[in-house]
N, C-alpha and C positions, 0 to 999 in steps of 0.2 A: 048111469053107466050104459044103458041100452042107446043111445043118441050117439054115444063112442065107439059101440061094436056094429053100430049101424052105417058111421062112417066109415070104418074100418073094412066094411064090407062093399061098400058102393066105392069106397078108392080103388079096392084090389080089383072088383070088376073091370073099373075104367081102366086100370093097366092093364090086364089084360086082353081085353077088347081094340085098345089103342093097340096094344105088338103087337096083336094078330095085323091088324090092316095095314102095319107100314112095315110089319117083316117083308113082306114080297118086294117091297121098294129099296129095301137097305142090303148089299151087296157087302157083307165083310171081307171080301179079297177083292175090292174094287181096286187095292192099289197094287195088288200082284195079279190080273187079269181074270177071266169069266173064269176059269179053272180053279179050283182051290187047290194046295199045294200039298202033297202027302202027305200022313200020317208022324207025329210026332217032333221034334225041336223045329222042323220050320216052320209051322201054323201060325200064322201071325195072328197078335190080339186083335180083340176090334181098335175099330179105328178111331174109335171115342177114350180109347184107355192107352193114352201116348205121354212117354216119360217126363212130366214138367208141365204139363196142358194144368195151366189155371182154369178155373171156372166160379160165376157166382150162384146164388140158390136165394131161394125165398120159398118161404110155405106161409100160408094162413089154416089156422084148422078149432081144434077144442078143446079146453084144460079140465081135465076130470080130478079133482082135490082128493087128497087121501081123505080116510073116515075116521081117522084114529080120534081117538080122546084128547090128546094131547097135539092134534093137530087142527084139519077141515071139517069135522064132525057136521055134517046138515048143510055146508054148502053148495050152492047149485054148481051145473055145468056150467065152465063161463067160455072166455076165449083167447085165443093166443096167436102171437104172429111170431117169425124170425127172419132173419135176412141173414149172409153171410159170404165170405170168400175163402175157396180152399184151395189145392194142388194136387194133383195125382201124380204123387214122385213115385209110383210104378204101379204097374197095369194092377193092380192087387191092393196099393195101400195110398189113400189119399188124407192129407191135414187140411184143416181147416179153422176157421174164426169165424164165431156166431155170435149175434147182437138180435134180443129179442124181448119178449116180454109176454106175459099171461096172469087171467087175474078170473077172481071170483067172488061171490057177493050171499049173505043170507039174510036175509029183507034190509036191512039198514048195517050190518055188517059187509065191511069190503077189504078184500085182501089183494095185492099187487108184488108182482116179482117180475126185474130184471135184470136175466141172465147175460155176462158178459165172458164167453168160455171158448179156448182153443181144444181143440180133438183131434182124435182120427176114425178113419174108416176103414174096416177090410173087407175087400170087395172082392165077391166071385164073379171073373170079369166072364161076359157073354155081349155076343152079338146085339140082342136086343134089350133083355130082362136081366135086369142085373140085383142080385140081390145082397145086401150086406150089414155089418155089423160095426156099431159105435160107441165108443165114449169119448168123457172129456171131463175137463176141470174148468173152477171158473170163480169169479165174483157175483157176488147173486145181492142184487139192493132190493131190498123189502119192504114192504108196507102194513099193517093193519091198522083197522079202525075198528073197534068191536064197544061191548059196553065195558069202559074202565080201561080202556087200551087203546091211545091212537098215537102209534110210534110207527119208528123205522129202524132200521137196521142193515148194513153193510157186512156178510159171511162167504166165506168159499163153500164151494158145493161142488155137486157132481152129475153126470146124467148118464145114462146109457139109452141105446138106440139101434132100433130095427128098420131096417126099408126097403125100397125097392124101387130101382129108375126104370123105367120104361121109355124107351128110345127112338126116338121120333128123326132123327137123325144124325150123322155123326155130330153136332155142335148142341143137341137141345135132348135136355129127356124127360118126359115126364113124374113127378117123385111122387111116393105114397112114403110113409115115415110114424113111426109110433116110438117118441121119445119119454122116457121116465128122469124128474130132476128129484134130484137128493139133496134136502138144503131144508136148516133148522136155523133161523135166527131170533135172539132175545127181541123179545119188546116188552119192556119196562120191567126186565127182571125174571122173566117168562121164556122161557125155550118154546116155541111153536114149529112143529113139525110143518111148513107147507109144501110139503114133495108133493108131486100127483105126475097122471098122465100126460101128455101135449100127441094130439093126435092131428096130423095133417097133409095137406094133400098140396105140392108147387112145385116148381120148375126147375130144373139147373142147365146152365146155358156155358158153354166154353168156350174160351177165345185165344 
């Protein structure tokens, strides 16, 4: 778990670090002139959070397994990646479709999950640092290999999710992201918990 809090800590840095140096560069009333416009209903959102703007995403980062008895008990940290395509059908609430996977291993024990899930996001929109909140449903294909167990298995699941884009400018930002999946499937008659963390750090680009 410290190799997770550790990333956790060097992603938020780099967001941070990154909108400091390209706030001075990003003009949110670029498209209503160098003035900003009074106080209240006419402040326009940023210009990255426009009604209908598709965008796709990608993270690579770390999958920390739960510890339970009846789950990941003793598996290491392993790794995990996702790709995906959403929409911001308004400055505040974006859906989206994720295609990923993450996996972990304890000496000759290996366990594999991928997630196949649609969601959404509610976003506190801001100029640069945008922070926000997720979930989703999904199909989740599975794997282990253990001693007396080498199946697979096909179950719905679930995740929730924490993040934050940092905004390089209006079309790219950079993401920091702390997703937890929820998903128990049989193999060989056995319910195995494999939820755990996906903690990661990529990009979303608009177009």
């Amino acid at each position: 778990m410290r190799k997770s809090a550790l990333l956790f800590l060097v992603g938020l840095l780099c967001a941070s670090l990154t909108s400091t140096v390209w706030a001075q560069r990003y003009d949110r009333y670029e498209k209503y002139g160098r003035q900003p416009p009074r106080r209240g209903a006419g402040a326009p959102p940023p210009t990255h959070a426009v009604y209908g703007q598709p965008y796709v995403f990608g993270h690579l980062g770390l999958y920390e397994p739960n510890d339970n008895s009846d789950g990941l008990e003793g598996y290491d940290t392993g790794g995990a990646f996702d790709i995906g395509i959403g929409s911001r059908v308004s400055p505040i609430l974006a859906v989206e479709g994720t295609f990923g996977a993450y996996g972990a291993d304890r000496g000759s024990d290996e366990v594999a999950v991928v997630p196949l899930t649609i969601g959404v996001r509610l976003v506190l929109p801001a100029p640069v640092i945008e922070p926000y909140l997720g979930a989703g449903l999904g199909l989740y294909f599975a794997s282990l290999d253990e001693a007396g167990i080498d199946d697979s298995d096909t179950t719905f699941g679930g995740y929730g999710s924490l993040g934050v884009d940092a905004w390089l400018n209006p079309r790219m930002a950079l993401n920091f992201e702390g997703r937890y999946h929820w998903v128990e499937p049989e193999f060989e008659g056995f319910d195995v918990d494999v939820s755990g963390w996906m903690l990661s750090l990529g990009i979303r680009v608009s177009f």
